[in-house]
N, C-alpha and C positions, 0 to 999 in steps of 0.2 A: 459292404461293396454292392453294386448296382450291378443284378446278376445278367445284366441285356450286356450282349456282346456289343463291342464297340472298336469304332475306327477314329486316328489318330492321322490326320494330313499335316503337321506343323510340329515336329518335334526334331531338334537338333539331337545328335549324337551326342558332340562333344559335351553337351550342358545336360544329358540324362545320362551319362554315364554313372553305373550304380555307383552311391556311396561304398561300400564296402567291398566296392573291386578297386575303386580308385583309392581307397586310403591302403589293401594292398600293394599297390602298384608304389605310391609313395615312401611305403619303407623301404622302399627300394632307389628312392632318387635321393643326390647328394643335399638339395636343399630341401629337400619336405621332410627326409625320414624323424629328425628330430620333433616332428609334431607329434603333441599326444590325438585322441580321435579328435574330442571338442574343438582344437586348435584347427585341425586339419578340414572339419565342417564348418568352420565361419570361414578359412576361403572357398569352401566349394559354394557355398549358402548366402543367398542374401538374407541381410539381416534390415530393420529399421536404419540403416544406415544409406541404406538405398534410396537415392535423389533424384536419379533420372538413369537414362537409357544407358549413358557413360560410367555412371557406378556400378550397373548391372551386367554389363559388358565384360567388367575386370573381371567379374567370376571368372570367368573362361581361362586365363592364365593357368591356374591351374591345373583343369584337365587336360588342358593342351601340352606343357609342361611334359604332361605323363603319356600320350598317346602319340608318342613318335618314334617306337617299333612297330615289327612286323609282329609281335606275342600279342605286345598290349594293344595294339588297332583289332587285332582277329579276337583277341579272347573278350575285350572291351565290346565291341559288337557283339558276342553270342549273350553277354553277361546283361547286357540292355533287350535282346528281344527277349529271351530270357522273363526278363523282369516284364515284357509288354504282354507275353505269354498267360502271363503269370495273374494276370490282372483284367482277364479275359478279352484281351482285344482278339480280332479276327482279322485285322489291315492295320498296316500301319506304313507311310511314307516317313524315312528317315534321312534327315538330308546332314549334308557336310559337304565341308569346303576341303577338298584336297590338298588346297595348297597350304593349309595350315598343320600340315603334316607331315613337311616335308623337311625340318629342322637339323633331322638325324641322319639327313642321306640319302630317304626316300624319294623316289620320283613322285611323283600326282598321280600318275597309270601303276604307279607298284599300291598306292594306298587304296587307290578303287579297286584292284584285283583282291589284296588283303581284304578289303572286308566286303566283296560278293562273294570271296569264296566261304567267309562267315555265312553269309548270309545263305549260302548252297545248302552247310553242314547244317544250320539251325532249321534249313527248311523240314529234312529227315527227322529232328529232335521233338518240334512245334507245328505238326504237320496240320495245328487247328490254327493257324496264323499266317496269311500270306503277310510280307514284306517285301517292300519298292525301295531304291533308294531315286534322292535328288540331289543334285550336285548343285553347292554354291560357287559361283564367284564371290569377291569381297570386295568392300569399301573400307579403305583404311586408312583413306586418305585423297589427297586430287589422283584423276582415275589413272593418270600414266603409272603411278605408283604399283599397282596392280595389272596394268595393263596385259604385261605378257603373259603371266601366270594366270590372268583370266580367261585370254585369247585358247589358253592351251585346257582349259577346264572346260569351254564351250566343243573344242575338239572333242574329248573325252568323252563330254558327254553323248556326242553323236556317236561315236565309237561302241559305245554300249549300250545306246539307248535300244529297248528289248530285252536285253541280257539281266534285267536288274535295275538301271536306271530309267527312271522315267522321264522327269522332265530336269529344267535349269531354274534356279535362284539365283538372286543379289542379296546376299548379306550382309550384316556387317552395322559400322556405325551411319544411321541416316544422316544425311546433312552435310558431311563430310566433303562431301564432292556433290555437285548439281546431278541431278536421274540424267537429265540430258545426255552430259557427258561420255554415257554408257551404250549411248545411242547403236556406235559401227558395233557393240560387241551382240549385242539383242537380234540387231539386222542379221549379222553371223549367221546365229542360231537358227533364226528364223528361215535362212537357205536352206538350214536342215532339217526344218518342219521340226522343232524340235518343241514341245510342248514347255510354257514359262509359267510358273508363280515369282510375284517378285515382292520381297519388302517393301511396300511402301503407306506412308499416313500414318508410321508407327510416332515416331517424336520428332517427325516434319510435318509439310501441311497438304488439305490436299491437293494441292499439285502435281503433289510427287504422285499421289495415286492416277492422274490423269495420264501424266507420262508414260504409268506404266501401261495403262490400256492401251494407249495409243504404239508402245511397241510389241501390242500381243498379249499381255497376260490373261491368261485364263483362270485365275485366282491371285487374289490379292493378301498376301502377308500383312494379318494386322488390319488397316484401312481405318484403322479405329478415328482419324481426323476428316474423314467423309461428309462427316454432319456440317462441318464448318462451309460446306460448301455445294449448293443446289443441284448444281451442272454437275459435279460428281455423283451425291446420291444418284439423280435420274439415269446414270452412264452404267453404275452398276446393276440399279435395276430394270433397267430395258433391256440390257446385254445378257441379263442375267448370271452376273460375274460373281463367285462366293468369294465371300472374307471368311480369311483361316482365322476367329478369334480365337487369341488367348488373355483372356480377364483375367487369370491372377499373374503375368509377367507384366499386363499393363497396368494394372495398381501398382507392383511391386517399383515400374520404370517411373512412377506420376504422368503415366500418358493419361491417363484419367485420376481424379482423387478419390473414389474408391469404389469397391464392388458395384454399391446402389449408385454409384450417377455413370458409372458405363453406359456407353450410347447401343446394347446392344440391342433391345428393347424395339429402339427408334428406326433403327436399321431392316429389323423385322417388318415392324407394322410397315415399313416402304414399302415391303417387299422383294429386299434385296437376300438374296440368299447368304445364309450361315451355317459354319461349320464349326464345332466346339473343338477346343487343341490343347495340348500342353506348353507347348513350344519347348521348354527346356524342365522336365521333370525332375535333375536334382537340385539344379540350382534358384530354381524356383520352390524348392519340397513339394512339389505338386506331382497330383495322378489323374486321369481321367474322371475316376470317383471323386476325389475334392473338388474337380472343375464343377461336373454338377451339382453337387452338393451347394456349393456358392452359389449358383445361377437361384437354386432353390431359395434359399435363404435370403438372400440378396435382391435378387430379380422376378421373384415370383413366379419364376419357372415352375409350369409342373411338370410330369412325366409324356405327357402328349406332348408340348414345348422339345423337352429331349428329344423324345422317339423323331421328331420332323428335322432337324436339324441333324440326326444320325443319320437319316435318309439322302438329309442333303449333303454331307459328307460323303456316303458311298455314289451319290448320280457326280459330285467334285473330281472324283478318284481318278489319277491318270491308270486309268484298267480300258479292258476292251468290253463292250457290252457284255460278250458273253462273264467274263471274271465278275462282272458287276450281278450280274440275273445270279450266279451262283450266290454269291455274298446277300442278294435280297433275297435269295429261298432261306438261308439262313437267319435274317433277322427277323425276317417275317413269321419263323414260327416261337419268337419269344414277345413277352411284351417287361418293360421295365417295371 
């Protein structure tokens, strides 16, 4: 393990919930209990079966499946910082969509209460770990689809932004519906100064990343199809906009074919700034130590390489300068 503490901008709940909270959680649900473990982690897990963003996606069924009480949302979040705890992060932004929690009854405002107030308990437990959350909206379809449930999750998140949330995402499947579409929901937010990272360049083009600067974002989800396109790179590195990467969900999606021809490299020498992520830790089997370990191996990362990109990670952070100056007195007196 890479003993330099580390920060985590791009990591889904639902797809890092721990393996072995969620196959307890299963022997408890009418159709999963009958899996043995193995059975139980090829659906959580991608496996070489994985084609694109749309096989990768399905994982989700299953945690989702399982994380529609108020036990398993609250115990499921302490069980994931827990595990980010555990692994020496020092920040981590954990985002989710409320509205996909709400199967069993739950409101959208009862699931964000469930797990800030995880999040309150965990701060006492992991007091060497701050934790953000950010609220998705979703793509699941043409945008009316989602419409209201999204309207009400930009609410939300104004409601609590401070308290725990930070900023607003769009998740979900890219492509689905035009970025455009999403246009009046963005503007919303944006009445509420509400800070955005948004999906986009994952396994559309970039356009979609354009769209998103153009309604505010201040970090971009992925962005990995930038290259394809001049006026983009130049937009994120004049603006000085980060990309949240995460290189092993986008081998795993074929947003790229594999570790060595990732454009992360390319993106650097631009000078557009980068952040290293998990985005979905089990369903990816990935950890912040495998992320660089790849980059290593892979990309020719060295440890200078990391240490800059951790830095650009914490100056990314929706924190306030002063949260930020605490977190750099503490990296700064390690080195990787």
């Amino acid at each position: 393990m890479f003993t330099h503490k580390k920060i985590d901008l791009h990591l889904h709940f639902d797809g890092s919930l721990p393996l072995a909270y969620a196959y307890t959680l299963a022997k408890q649900h009418p159709s999963l209990q009958k899996l043995d473990e193995k059975a139980f982690q090829k659906r959580m897990q991608v496996d070489a079966d994985c084609h694109s963003l749309y096989d990768y996606l399905a994982r989700f069924d299953t945690p989702l499946a399982l994380l529609q009480t108020p036990e398993a949302l609250y115990f499921g979040m302490c069980a994931c910082i827990e595990n980010l705890a555990n692994q020496g992060l020092i920040y981590a932004e954990i985002r989710f969509a409320p509205q996909q929690h709400t199967r069993g009854g739950l409101s959208q405002q009862r699931v964000v209460e469930i797990l800030l107030q995880a999040r309150k308990d965990c701060a006492l437990r992991f007091s060497q770990l701050k934790v953000n959350f950010i609220l998705c909206m979703m793509v699941l379809g043409e945008e009316s689809l989602t419409h209201q449930a999204n309207v009400e999750t930009v609410h939300l998140c104004h409601r609590y932004l401070k308290d725990g949330v930070v900023a607003l995402d769009l998740a979900g499947a890219e492509g689905l519906a035009p970025m455009i579409d999403f246009k009046q929901l963005f503007a919303l937010a944006r009445s509420y100064q509400i800070p955005l990272t948004i999906h986009a360049g994952e396994s559309y083009g970039p356009e979609n990343i354009k769209t998103a600067i153009a309604f505010g974002a201040s970090r971009i989800g992925h962005g990995t199809s930038a290259l394809q396109d001049e006026e983009v790179m130049a937009l994120l590195r004049d603006q000085q906009i980060p990309l949240e990467v995460c290189i092993t969900s986008n081998v795993q999606c074929e947003v790229t074919a594999s570790y060595e021809a990732h454009p992360i490299h390319q993106y650097l020498s631009y000078g557009i700034p980068i952040t290293i992520n998990t985005d979905n830790m089990t369903i990816s089997h990935t950890d912040l130590d495998k992320e660089y370990a790849y980059l290593m191996k892979y990309q020719n990362f060295q440890k200078e390489d990391l240490a800059a990109c951790l830095l650009t990670s914490l100056q990314a952070a929706f924190l306030s300068e002063h949260e930020k100056n605490e977190l750099r007195n503490l990296l700064q007196k390690e080195s990787l």
